[in-house]
N, C-alpha and C positions, 0 to 999 in steps of 0.2 A: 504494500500500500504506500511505502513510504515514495521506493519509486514512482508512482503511478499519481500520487498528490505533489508532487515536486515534478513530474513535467508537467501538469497542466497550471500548476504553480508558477514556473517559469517560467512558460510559455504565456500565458495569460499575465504574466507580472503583479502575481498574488505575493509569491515568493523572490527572493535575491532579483532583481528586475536586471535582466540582461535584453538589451539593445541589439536588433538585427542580427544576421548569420542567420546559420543553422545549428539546430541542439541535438548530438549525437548522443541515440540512446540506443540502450542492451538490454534487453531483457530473457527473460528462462522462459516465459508463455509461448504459445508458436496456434496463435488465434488463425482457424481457415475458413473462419466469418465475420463481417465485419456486421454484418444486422443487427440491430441492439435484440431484435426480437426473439430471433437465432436461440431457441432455448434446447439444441441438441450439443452448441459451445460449454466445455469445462466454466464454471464459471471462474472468475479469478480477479483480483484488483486490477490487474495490467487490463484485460479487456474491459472491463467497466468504465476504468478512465480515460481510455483510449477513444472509448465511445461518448466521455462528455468532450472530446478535441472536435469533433465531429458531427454530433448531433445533440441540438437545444430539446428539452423538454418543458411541459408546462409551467413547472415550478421547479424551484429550486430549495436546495435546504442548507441557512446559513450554518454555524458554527456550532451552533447550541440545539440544532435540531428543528428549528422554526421552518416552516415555509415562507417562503419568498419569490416576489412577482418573475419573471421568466419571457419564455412564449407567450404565458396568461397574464396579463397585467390586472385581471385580479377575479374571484369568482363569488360564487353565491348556492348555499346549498339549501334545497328545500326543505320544509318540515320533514324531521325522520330522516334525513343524510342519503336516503339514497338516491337523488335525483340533485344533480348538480351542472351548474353552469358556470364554463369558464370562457369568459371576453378575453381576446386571442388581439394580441398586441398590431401595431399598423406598419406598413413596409417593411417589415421581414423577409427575404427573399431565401431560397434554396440555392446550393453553391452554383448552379448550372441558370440564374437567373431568374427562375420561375418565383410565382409569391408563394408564403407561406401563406395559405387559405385556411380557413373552417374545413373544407372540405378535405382538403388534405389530410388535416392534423386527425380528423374523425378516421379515415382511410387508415392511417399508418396506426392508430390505439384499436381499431377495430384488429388488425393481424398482433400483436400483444396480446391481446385481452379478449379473447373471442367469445366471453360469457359477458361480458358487457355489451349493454346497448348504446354505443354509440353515434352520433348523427350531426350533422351541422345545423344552425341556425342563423342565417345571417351571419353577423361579427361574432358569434359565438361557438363553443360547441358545448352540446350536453350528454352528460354521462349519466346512465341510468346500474345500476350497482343487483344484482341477486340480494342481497341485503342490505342492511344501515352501512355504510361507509364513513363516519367521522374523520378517518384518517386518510382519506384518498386523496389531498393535492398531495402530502409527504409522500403518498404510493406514486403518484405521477410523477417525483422525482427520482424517482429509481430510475436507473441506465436504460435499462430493459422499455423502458416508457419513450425513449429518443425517438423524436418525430424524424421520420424519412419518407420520403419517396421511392418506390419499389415500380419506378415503368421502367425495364428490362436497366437500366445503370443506376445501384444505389448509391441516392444525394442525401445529406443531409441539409442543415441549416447553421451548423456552429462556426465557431470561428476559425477553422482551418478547412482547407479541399483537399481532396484525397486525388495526387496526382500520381501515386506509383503506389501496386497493391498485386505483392509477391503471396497468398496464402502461406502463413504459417514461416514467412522468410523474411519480409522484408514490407514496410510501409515507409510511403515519404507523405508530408502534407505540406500545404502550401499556405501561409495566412492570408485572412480576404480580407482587402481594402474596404468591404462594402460590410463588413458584419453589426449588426446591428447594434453590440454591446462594446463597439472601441475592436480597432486593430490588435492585435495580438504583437506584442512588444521585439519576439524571433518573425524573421522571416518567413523558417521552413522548419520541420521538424523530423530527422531523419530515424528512425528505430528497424534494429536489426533484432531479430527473433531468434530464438532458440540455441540461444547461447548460454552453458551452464555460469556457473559464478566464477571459474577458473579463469573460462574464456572473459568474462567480462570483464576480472579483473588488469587481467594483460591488455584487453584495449583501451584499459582508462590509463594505465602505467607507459603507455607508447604512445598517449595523446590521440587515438582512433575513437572514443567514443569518450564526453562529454558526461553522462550521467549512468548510471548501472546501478544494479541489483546487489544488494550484500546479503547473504548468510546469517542469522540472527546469532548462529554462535560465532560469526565470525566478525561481527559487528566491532567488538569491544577490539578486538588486535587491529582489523583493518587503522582502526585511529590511532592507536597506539602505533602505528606503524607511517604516522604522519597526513592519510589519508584525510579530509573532507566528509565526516562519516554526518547522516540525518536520522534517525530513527524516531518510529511513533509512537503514538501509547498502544501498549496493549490491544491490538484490535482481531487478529484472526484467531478463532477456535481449531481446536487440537482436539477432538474426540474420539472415544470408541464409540461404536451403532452395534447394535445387534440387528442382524438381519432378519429376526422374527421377535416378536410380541412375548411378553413373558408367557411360556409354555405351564407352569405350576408355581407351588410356593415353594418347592424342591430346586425349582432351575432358579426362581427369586432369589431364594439365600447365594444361589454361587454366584450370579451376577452381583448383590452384595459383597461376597467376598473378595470377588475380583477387585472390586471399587475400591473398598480401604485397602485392600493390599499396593496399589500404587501410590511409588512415592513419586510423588509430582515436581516436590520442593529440590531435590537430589536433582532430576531430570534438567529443571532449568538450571541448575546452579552450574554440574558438570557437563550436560550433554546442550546446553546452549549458549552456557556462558554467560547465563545474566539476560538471554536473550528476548522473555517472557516472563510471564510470571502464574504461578498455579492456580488453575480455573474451576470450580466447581458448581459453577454455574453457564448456561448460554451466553445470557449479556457481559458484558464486560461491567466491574463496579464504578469507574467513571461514569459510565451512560446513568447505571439504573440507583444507586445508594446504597442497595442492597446485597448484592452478591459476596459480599465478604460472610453472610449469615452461612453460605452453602459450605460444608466442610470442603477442607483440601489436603488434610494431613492425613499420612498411612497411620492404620493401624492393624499391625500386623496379630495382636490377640484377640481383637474381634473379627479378624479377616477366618482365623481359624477358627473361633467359636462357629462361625455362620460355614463354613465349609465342613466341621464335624457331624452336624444338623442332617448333612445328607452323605446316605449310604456309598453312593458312588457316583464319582461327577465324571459326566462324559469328555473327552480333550477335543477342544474346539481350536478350531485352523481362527488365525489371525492376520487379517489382509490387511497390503498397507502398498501406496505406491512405489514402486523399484525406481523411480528416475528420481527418488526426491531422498537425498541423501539423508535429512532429517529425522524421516517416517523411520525408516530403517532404522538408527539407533533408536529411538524411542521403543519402537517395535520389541526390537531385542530386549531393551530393558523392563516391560510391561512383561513379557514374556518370563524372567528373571523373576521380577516381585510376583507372580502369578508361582510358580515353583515353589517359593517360599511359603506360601498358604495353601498348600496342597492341591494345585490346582493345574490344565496341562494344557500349554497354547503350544501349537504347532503355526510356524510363522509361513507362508505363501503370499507370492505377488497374485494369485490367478483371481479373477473378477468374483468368482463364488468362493464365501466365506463366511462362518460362523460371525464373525465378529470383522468389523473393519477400522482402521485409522483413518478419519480423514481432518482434512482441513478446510474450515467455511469462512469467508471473509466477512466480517461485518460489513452486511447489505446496504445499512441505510442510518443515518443519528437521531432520525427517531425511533425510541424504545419501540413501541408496538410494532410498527415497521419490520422492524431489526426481527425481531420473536419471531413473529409469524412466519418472514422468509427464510430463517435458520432452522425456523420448525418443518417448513417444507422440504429444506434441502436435506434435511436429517432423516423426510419420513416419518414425522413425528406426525400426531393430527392436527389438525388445526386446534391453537391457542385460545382456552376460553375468555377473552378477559373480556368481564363483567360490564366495567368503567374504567375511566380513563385516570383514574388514580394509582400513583405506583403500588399501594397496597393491591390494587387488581390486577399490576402487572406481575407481581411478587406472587400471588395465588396461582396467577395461569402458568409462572414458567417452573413452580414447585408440581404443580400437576403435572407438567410434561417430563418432569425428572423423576417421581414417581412411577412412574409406567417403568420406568427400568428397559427401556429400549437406548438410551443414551448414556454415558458415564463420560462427564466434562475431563480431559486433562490440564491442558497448557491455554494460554491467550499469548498468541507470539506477538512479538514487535517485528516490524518491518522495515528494515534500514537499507540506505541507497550511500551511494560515494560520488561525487563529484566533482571535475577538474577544476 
């Protein structure tokens, strides 16, 4: 993330404001769509942000999570939320000249959102919701929501043009003189793909690439090592999933056991270096106030209490991604505190597996937002919350850790190096 908020940072002159050229950047993603819609794409920071370079959505969300005018310069939700109107800002044009229309904007959230009723009206569009929606301009600021144009060349609206587009290799953008929110402060913006951190590191060290991707555990020596190091708070999740629903109060206790048997606190200290910090919850405790309530420390005597409880625990394969050099020691080390409580993970890269590591980036800065989509990506159900009070959001995301389909590890930080 930290990459991926630092080119549009500096590119937009949110961040260190640099003055023309072009901004060479590296990253480990290797995105072979650029649709924001594209829900068959990994998702990932690199492509999210890649997608606000490129395409404007309704709204936007400042710093603290608020919504903020955009495309929409400002809306209006009917009684009961689900029927909303957002008035669609004046001379917005698409990079290839065309206007930004109602119609349009309804066109491109109609392929997002195909259970939505949406429609133009005049200077407006309106969005009709399967339920109450409260939270839907923050929903319309997700990436995924970027207004485009899809007639046989996808255009967007933001403030760069997409003049070279290698799949999975290679993007160049170009900044438009005409964007509606101010010229972008670079020229052009050049990023090369699928380059691990090794690679990236030697083209920032030879002066070939401008901004790159750091390693969380390698975050701290990068600087130490004279490097221009950035890093964020806390923001992607580290979990395990179970790939089915708790089976009994048999299979309950060992998924229990599992849980306190990991030592989370060890994993950042030695295997990232400081890189993160231990997560026992979905949100991260900056967003929500809360998340420190959710334990995070092993305990290896109640891990065997709850594993003596049942007669024989079955050994479950434990997937994790093979390109991602982190998953891999984490893996092995879960794997390790999991032995120590009686208990038997067999490690596998192959796509079916008892249990899996993955990693989910924080989708969006507002809380509800954030839940629901983490909840989705997890598999979890949909998040009951109540009201819009953090005690409601505290209730829905203790129900979904309940279920025992999830067990939070890590919240990694995301650091980038720069010439």
């Amino acid at each position: 993330m930290a990459t991926s908020l630092l080119l549009a940072g500096i590119a937009l002159g949110a961040t260190r404001p640099r003055y023309g050229g072009a901004l060479r950047v590296a990253v480990r993603a290797t995105p072979i769509s650029l649709d924001p819609a594209d829900s068959g794409q990994p998702d990932s920071f690199v492509r999210r942000n890649l997608s606000r370079l490129i395409f404007d959505t309704l709204v936007r969300l400042d710093d603290r999570g608020r919504p903020q005018a955009a495309l929409a310069n400002s809306w209006q939700p009917e009684p009961g939320d689900q029927r909303w109107q957002f008035y669609i800002r004046h001379g917005v044009t698409f990079q290839d000249g065309a206007p930004v229309t109602s119609d349009a904007i309804a066109a491109s959230l109609r392929v997002a959102n195909p259970n939505w009723k949406v429609f133009p009206t005049g200077e407006a569009v309106v969005i009709e919701c399967d339920s109450p929606a409260p939270d839907l301009p923050a929903e319309l600021a997700l990436p995924r929501n970027g207004i485009a144009k899809r007639d046989g060349k996808l255009t967007g609206s933001g403030p760069f043009a997409i003049t070279r587009w290698d799949p999975g290799k290679k993007l160049a953008l170009t900044a438009r003189d005409d964007y509606w929110g101010g010229r972008a402060l670079v020229d052009s913006v050049e990023i090369e793909m699928g380059k691990n951190f090794r690679e990236q590191m030697i083209s920032l060290d030879l002066g070939k690439a401008d901004l790159i991707e750091v390693a969380p555990e390698q975050a701290q020596r990068a600087a130490m090592e004279g490097r221009r190091v950035e890093s964020s708070a806390p923001t992607e999740l580290m979990a395990l999933v179970f790939s089915r629903d708790r089976q009994s109060p048999e299979d309950g206790r060992l998924r229990e056991a599992l849980a306190l048997s990991v030592d989370r606190g060890s994993m950042n200290t030695v295997l990232l270096q400081g890189g993160g910090e231990p997560a026992g919850g979905l949100l991260p405790n900056w967003m929500t106030g809360y998340a420190f309530l959710f334990p995070t420390d092993a305990d290896l005597p109640r891990a065997h209490q709850a594993r003596s409880e049942v007669r024989q625990a079955p050994a479950w394969t434990l997937g994790y991604d093979a390109s991602d050099p982190v998953a891999r020691n984490i893996a092995e080390r879960i794997a390790l505190n999991a032995r120590d409580a009686g208990l038997a993970l067999t490690l596998t890269t192959a796509t079916a597996a008892d249990v899996r590591l993955v990693r989910i980036p924080l989708p969006s800065l507002d809380a509800h937002i954030a839940l629901t989509t983490v909840a989705g990506a997890l598999g979890l159900p949909h998040p009951k919350v109540s009201g819009n009070s953090v005690h409601d959001l505290y209730v829905a995301e203790t129900a979904l850790l309940q279920s025992q389909r999830v067990i939070p590890l890590l919240r990694l930080r995301a650091a980038s190096a720069m010439s």
